[in-house]
N, C-alpha and C positions, 0 to 999 in steps of 0.2 A: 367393115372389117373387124372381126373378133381377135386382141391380142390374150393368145390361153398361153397359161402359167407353161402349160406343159409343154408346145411348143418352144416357147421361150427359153425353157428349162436347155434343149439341148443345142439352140443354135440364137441366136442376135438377129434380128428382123432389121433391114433396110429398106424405109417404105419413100416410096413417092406413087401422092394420088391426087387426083384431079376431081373435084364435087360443083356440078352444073347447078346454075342456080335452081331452087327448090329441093335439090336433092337431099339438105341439109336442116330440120324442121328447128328454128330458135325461139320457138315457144311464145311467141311474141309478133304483134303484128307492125310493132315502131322501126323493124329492122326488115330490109329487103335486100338481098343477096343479087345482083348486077352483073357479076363475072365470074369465072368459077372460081371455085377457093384450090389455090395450089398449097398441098404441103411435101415439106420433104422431112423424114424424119426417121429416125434409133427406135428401136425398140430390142432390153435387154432382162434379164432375170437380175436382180442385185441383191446382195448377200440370202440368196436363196430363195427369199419369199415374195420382196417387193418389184413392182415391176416400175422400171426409168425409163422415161419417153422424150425423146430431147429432139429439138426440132428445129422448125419455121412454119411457118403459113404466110398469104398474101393472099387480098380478093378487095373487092370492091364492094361495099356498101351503100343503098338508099336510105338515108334519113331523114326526118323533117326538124326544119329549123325551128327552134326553139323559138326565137322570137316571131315568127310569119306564116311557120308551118310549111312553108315550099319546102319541096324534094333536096334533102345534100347529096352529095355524092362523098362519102368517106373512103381512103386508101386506106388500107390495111395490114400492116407489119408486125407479125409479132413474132419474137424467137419463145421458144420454151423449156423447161429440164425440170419434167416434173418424177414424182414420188409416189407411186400406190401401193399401200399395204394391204392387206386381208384385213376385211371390218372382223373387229374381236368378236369372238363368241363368248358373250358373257348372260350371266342367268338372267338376269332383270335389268330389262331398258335404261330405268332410272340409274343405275350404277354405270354406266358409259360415262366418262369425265377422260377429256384431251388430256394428253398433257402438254406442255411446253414446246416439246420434239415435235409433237403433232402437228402445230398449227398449221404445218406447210406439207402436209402430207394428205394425198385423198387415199379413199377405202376403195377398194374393190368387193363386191358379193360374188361366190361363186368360183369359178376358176380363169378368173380374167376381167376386160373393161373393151367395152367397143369402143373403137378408133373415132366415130363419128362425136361421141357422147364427149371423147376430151378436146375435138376439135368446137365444140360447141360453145365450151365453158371456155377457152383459149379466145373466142373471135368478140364472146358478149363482155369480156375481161377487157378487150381491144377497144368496145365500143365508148370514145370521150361521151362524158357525161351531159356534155350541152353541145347540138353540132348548131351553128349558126353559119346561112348560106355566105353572108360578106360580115368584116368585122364594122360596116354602116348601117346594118340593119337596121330599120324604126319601127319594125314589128307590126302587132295589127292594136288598132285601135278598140282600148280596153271597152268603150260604149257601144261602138256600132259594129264592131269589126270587124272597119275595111283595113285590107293593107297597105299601110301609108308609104309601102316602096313603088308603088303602082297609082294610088290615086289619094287627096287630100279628104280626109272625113267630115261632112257638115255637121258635125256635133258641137256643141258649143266649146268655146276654148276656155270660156274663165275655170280658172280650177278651185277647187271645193272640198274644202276640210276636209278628213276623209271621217274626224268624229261624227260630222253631220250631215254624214250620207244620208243615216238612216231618219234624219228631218226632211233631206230633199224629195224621199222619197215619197214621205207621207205629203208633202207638198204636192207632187206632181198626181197624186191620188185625187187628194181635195179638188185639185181643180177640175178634175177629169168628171168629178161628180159634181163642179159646179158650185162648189161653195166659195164662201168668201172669202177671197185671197189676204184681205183684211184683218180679219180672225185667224190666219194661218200667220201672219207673221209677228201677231200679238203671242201668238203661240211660242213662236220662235224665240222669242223676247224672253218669256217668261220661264221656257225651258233654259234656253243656255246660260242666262243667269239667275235661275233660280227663284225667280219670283221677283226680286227684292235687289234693285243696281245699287252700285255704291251711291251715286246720285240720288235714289228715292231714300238711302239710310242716310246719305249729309243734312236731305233736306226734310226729314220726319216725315215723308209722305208715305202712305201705306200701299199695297201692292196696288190695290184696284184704283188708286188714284194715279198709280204711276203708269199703268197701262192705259188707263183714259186721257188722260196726257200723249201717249205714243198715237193713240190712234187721233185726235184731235193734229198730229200733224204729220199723219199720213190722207186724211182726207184732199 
């Protein structure tokens, strides 16, 4: 539904309408529409130019949970009393600057604003930022991920630095190519403390003696 100035101009619109789901395109595929969106809503000319939209809406939304990705079902309430002015005609792009008045006001192009285009920006304004299906959620399992609302993950449980992910990784590398495990944690050693432990600096030892020591009792 198109609301034009000029209609408006001589008479106050009183709308009530009903949008099936898909009827309504929200540009986005994280949002699924479930029941029709009912609005009831004003529509008037105000101090001449601007047009005032004041309302309500309600529908039913599909979301995925934030933490598991299952389907939510969100209800959806929202009143409104919004503001459209005529976007300025102004010579050059770059010279367009709000002002203060502005910030709560949208533009219209042309001789009006369709009904669907403010019901759109109203439902994704509605949409909570994290929908989570229960406030117990445990989400999916950041390694393998299963949903640990459904089944336990055989992943291992000891947790792991997160600075020295990117050691475990090279670790899980080496071994896959069969080297020795040996030399990877000599490795380990010598990265996260730099060569040189407080231990090989109390007791004058020099790197390569302090790592032949480590490995003398990893054998």
């Amino acid at each position: 539904m198109f609301l034009d100035v000029k209609e408006l101009a001589v008479r106050k619109l009183s709308l009530r309408k009903s949008y099936a789901p898909g009827a309504i395109d929200y540009q986005t595929s994280e949002i699924k529409q479930v029941e029709p969106l009912e609005v009831t809503a004003t529509a008037e000319l105000f101090d001449g130019t601007q047009i005032r939209i004041t309302g309500e809406l309600e529908t039913k939304l599909e979301l995925a949970c934030a933490r598991c990705l299952e389907p939510v079902t969100e209800e959806v309430h929202r009143s409104f009393d919004l503001f459209y002015s005529p976007l300025p005609k102004l010579a050059k792009p770059e010279e367009e600057r709000l002002k203060d008045d502005d910030a709560d006001v949208g533009f219209y192009k042309g001789d009006g604003v369709f009904l669907t285009d403010v019901l759109t920006e109203q439902v994704l304004l509605a949409v909570p930022m994290k929908a989570i299906c229960r406030s117990d959620c445990r989400g999916l399992c950041a390694a393998c991920g299963a949903n640990l609302n459904h089944e336990e993950c055989r992943c291992e449980t000891h947790s792991v630095d997160a600075r020295l992910a990117p050691l475990a990784r090279l670790k899980q590398d080496w071994l896959k190519n069969n080297k020795s495990e040996k030399f990877l944690i000599v490795f380990y050693v010598f990265v996260c403390f730099c060569g040189v432990t407080s231990e090989a600096k109390s007791t004058g030892l020099k790197t390569g003696h302090y790592i032949g020591r480590i490995l003398k009792g990893i054998e």
